[in-house]
Legacy VTK file of the C-alpha trace (Angstrom):
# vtk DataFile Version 3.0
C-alpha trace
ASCII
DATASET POLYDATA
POINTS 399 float
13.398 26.877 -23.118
16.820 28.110 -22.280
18.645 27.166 -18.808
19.852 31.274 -18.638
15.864 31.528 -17.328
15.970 31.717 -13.823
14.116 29.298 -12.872
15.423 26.855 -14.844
18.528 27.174 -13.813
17.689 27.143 -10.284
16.355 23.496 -10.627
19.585 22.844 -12.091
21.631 23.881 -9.700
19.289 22.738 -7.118
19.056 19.055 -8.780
23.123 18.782 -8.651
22.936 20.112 -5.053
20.756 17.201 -4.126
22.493 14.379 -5.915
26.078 15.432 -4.524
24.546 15.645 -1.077
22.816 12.662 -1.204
25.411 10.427 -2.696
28.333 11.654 -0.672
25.777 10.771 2.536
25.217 6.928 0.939
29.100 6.420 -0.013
30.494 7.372 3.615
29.161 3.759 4.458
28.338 0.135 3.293
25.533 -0.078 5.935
22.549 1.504 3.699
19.423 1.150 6.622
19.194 3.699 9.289
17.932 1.362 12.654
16.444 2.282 16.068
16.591 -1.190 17.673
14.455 -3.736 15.844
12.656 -0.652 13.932
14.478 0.204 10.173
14.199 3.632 8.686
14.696 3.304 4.934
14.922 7.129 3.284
14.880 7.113 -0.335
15.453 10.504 -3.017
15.433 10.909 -6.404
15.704 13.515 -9.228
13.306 12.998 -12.395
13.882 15.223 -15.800
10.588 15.025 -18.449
9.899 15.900 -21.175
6.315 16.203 -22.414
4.675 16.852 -25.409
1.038 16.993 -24.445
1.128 18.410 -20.173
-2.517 19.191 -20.561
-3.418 16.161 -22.813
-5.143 18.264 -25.368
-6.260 16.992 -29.088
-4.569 17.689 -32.007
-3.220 21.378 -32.717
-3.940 22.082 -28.898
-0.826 20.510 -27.081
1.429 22.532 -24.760
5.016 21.029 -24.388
6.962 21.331 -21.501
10.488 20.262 -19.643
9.143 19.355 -15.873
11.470 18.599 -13.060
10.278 16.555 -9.853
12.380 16.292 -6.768
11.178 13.230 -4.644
12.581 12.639 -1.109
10.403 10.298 1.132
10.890 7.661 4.021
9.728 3.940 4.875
9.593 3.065 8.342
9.359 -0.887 9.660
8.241 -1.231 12.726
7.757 -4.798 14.597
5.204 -4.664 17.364
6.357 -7.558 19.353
10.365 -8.907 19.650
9.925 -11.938 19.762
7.471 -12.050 16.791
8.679 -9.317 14.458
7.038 -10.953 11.224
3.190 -11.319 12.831
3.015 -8.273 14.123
4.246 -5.545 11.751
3.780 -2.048 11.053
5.066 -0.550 7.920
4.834 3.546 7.419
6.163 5.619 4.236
5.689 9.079 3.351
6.694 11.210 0.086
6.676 14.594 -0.987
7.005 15.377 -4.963
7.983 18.696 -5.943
7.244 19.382 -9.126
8.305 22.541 -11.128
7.413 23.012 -14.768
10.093 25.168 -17.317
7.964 26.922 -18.845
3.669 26.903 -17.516
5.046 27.924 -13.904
1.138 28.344 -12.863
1.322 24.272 -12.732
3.940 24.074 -10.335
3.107 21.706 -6.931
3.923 19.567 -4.496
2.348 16.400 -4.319
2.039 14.284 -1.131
1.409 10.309 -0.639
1.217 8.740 2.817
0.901 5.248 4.213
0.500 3.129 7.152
-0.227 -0.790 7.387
-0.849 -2.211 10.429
-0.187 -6.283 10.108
-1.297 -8.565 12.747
-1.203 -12.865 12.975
-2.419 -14.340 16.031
-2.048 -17.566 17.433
-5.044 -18.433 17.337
-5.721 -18.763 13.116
-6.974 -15.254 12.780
-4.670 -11.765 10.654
-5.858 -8.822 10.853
-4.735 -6.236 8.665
-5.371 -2.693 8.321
-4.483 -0.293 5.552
-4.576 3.559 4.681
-3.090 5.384 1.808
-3.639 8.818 1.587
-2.524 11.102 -1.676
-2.867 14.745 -2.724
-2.177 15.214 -6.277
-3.206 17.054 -9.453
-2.355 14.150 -11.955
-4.709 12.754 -13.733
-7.645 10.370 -12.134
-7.965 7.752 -14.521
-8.765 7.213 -18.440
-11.756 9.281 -18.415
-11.100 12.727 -17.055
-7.449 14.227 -17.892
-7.874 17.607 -16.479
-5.110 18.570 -13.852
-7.729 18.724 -10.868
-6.374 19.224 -7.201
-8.106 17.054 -4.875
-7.023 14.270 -2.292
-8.070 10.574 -1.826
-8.186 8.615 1.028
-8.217 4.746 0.864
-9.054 2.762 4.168
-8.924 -0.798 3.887
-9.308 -3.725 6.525
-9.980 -7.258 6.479
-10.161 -10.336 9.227
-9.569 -13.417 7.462
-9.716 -16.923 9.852
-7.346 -20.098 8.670
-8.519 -23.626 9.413
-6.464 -26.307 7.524
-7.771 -26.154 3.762
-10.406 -23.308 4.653
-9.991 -19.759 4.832
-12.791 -17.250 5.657
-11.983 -13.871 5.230
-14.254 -10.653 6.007
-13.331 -6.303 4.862
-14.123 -3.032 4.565
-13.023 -0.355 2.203
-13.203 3.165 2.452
-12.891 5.756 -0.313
-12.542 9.317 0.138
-12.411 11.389 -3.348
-12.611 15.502 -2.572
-11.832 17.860 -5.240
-10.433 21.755 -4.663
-12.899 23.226 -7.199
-15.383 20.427 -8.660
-17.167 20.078 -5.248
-19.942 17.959 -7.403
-17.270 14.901 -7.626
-16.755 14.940 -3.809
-18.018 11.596 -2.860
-17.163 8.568 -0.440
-17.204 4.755 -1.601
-18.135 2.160 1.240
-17.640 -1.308 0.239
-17.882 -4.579 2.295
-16.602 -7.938 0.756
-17.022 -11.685 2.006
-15.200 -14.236 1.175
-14.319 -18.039 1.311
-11.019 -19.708 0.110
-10.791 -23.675 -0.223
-6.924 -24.864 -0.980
-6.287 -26.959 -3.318
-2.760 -27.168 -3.333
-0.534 -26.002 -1.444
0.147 -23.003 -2.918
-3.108 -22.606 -4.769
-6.740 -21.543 -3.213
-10.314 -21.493 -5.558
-12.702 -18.849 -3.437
-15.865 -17.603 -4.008
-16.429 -13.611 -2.843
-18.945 -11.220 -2.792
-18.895 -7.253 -2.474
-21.495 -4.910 -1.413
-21.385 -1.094 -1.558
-22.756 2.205 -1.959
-21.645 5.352 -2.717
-22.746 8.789 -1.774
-21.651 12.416 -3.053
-21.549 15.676 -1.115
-23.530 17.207 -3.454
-26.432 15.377 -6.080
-26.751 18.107 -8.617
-24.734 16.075 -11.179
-24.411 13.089 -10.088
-26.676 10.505 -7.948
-26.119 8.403 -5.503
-25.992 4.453 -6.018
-25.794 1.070 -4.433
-24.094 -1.966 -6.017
-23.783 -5.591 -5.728
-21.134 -8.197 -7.121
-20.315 -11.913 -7.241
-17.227 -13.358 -8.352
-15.598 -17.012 -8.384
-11.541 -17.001 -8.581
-8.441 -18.830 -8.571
-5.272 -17.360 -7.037
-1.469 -19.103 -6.377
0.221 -20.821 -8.548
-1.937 -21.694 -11.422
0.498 -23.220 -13.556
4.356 -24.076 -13.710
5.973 -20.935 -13.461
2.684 -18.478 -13.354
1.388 -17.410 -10.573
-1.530 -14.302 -9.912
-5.014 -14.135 -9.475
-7.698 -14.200 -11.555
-12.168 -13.715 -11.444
-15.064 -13.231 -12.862
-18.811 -12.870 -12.092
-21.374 -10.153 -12.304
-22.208 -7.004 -11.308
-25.179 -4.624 -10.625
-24.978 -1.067 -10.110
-28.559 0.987 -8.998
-28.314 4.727 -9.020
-30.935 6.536 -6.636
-31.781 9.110 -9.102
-34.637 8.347 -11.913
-32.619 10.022 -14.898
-29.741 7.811 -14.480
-29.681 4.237 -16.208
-28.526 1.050 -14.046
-25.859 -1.025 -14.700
-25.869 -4.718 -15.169
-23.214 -6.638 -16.636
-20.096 -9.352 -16.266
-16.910 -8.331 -14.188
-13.477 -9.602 -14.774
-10.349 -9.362 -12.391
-7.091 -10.862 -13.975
-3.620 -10.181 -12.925
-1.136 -13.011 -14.113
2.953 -13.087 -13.314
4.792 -15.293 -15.960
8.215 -16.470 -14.798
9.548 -16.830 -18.001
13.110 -17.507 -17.237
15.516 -16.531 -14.504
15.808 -13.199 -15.985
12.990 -12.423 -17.557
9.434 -11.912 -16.111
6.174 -11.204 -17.847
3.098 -9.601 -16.487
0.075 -10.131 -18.061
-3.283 -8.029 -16.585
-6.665 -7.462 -17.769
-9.911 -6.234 -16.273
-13.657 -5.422 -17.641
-15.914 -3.624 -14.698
-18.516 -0.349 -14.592
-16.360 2.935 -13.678
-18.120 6.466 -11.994
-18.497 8.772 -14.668
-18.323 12.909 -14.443
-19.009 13.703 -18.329
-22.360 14.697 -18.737
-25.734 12.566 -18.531
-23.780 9.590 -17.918
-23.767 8.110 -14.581
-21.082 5.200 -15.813
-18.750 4.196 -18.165
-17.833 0.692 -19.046
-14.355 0.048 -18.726
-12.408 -2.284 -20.495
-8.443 -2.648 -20.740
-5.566 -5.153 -21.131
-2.156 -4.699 -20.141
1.161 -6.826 -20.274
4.474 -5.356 -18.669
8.208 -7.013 -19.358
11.117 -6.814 -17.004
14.588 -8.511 -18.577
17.821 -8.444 -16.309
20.454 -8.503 -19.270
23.115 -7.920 -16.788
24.067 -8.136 -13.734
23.276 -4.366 -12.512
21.028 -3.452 -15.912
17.619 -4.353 -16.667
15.395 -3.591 -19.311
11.425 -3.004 -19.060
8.686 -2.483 -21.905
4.848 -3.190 -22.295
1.389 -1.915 -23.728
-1.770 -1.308 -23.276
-5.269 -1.074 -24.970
-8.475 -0.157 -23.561
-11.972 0.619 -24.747
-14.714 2.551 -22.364
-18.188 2.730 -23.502
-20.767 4.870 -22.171
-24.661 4.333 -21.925
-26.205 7.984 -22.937
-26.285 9.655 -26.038
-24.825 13.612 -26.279
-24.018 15.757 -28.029
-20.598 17.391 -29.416
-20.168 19.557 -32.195
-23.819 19.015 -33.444
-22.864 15.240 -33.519
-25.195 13.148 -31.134
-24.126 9.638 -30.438
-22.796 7.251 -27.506
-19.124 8.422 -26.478
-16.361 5.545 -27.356
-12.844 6.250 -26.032
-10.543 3.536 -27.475
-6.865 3.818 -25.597
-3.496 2.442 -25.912
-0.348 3.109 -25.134
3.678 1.573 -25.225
6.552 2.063 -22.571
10.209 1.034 -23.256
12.835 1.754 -20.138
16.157 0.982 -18.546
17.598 1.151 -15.581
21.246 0.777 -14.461
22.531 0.070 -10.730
25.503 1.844 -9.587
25.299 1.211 -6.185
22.938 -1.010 -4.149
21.694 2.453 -2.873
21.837 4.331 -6.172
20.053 3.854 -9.641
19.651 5.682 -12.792
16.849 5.243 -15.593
15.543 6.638 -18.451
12.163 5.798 -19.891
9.746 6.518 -23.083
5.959 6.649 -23.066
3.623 6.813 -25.839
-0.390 7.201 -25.238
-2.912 7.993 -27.057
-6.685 8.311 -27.077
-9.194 8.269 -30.078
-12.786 9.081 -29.271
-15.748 9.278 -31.542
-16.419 12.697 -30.277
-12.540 14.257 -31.610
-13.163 16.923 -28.697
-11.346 14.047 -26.267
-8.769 12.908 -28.985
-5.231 13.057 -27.406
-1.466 11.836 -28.279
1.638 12.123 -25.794
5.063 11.272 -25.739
7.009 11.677 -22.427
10.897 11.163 -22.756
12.331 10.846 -18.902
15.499 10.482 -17.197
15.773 9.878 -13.237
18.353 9.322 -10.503
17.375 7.780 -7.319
18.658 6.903 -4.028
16.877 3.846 -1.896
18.933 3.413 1.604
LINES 1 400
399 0 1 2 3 4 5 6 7 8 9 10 11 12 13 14 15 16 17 18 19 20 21 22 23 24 25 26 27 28 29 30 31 32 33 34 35 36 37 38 39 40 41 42 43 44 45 46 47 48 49 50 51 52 53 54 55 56 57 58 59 60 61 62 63 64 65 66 67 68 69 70 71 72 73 74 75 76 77 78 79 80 81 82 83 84 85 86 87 88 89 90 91 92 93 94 95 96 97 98 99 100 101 102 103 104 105 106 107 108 109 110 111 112 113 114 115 116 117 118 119 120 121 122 123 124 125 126 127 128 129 130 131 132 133 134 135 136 137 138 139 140 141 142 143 144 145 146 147 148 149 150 151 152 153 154 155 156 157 158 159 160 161 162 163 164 165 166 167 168 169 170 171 172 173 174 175 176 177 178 179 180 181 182 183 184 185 186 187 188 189 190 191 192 193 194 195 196 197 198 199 200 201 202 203 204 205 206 207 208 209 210 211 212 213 214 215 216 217 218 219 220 221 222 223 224 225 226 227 228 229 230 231 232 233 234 235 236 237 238 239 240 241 242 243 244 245 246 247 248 249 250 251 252 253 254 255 256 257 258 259 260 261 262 263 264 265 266 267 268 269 270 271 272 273 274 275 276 277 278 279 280 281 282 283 284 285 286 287 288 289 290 291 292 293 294 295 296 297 298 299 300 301 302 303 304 305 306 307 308 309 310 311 312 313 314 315 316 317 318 319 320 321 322 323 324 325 326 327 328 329 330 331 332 333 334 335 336 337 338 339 340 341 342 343 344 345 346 347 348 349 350 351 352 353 354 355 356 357 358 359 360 361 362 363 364 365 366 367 368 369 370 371 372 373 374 375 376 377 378 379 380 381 382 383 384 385 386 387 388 389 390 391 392 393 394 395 396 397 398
């Protein structure tokens, strides 16, 4: 893993090009924002070193290792609709390309793209309207179940109407999901959902609501997977729930029907929990949890449940340098028996994982970090054991 390989040392060179460049643009002025009359152009850049002991997130005997450099460069536009009303009618836009170049499995190399537009309106008359997309093309991996490096792009659409009337709040939306694979064309599928809600406040800064979600999806293709419709209730608290914690949280249940006769149902209780714990001035904890029915592309199994806890600490221990650690653990659980290795039994994937990180401010406009990440999951079936470690350092630039 020398830097006299070309390519290496390329990035390199490439890397110190792009810092130098960048920071000699940011230092030939205090004034950081770029602005077109009322609308603010906010690029941002930054150079990311990793190191990886597991890229493909194989089990044990099985990893490849790797050094993996990603150039980021990207740009947030704000744009107020209306001058004399900048904050009701806003649109926000961002865009980001990630180029990312592996040392030594060059056949990985890729650039990554992420797009997004929001589209914020407040009328006069009691009713927002807000409208959301956020588009990415990637080849990390989906979630907890699947780790392969698949290219594909999703597409999120959402929108939601919500009318204010002293204490009550009604608020109607739509979301649209967009999954399409390169290769596995049997995962191509779109998720429609449509949620109701009503919010009743009981302080000021803290609403009870009822809500309720309907939604089906449908794949391209039905050779592996089936269709299905689902329903779910929840009941929820959100503001500030006590003296210095604020979030969200609900529960209720949930009923998934799949169209095909192989494929079992799901029925079961939902959870939603995200909780922000001012601890001090300084120091800020983040406690999140959640227990719902996930998609599922491994074998017979048309779900997984999916169960996982999270908590996430940020600590300013200086002026310009903060510190940042947390964990996770999650179990998912699937419904069908298979088969592995001549051992036939339900699949259990039991994760968890730690971060520790730092990050120092040299300029308002310029920051450096470096992080540590450990994961790791143990299945029953050992075939979908993994354990990573991922070392990192990064400079950025936001403007």
């Amino acid at each position: 893993m020398s830097l006299s390989h070309p390519k290496n040392l390329f990035s390199c060179i490439l890397a110190a090009v792009f810092v130098l460049t960048f920071a000699g643009r940011a230092s030939s002025g205090e004034e950081s924002n770029m602005h077109i009359g009322a609308i603010e152009f906010h690029p941002f850049a930054s150079v990311e070193q990793t190191y990886d002991t597991n890229i493909s997130l194989e089990p044990s005997g099985r990893e490849d290792e790797d050094f993996i450099t990603d150039f980021r460069l990207g740009m947030k536009i704000n744009a107020p609709l209306a001058p004399q009303r900048e904050e009701d009618f806003m649109m926000e836009l961002s865009y980001e390309a990630d180029v990312v170049r592996f040392w030594d499995h060059d056949e990985r190399d890729r650039v990554d793209h992420s797009a997004s537009g929001l589209l914020d309106l407040s009328f006069t008359n009691d009713f927002r309207l807000m409208i959301e997309d956020n588009f990415d093309r990637t080849e990390d991996p989906q979630d907890s179940e699947r780790a392969d490096l698949d290219k594909r792009f999703r597409n999120t659409i959402d929108t939601s109407l919500s009318y204010d009337r002293e204490k009550i709040r009604i608020m109607g939306g739509y979301r649209a999901i967009r999954d399409d694979y390169d290769d596995l064309e049997n995962l191509d599928r779109t998720d429609n959902m449509f949620t109701g809600a009503l919010f009743y406040q009981l302080a000021p800064k803290t609403a009870v609501f009822a809500e309720y979600n309907y939604g089906f999806i449908s794949y391209d293709t039905n050779r592996t997977n089936s269709n299905s419709e689902y329903h779910q209730a929840r009941l929820g608290l959100e503001g500030n729930l006590l003296p210095k914690v604020k979030g969200i949280v609900k529960a209720g249940y949930r009923t998934v029907g799949y169209d095909a006769n192989n494929k079992e149902d799901f029925s079961g209780f939902t959870l939603l929990g995200n909780i922000i714990y001012n601890a001090t001035e300084r120091t800020v904890i983040n406690l999140s949890a959640e227990m719902t029915s996930e998609e599922s592309s491994y074998s017979t199994n048309s779900y997984y449940e999916a169960n996982i806890v999270k908590i996430a600490l940020d600590h300013q221990l200086l002026e310009r340098f903060w510190l940042n650690g947390g964990g996770f653990y999650g179990r998912n659980r699937y419904p069908d028996a298979t088969t592995e290795s001549s051992a036939v039994r339900k699949r259990r994937d039991d994760l968890w994982g730690l971060n520790a990180g730092m990050k120092y401010e040299i300029k308002r406009w310029c920051f450096i970090s470096a992080d540590y990440e450990f994961k790791e999951r143990d299945s029953n079936f050992a075939a979908f054991d993994y354990t990573d470690h991922i070392v990192s350092a990064e400079i950025s630039f936001i403007f």
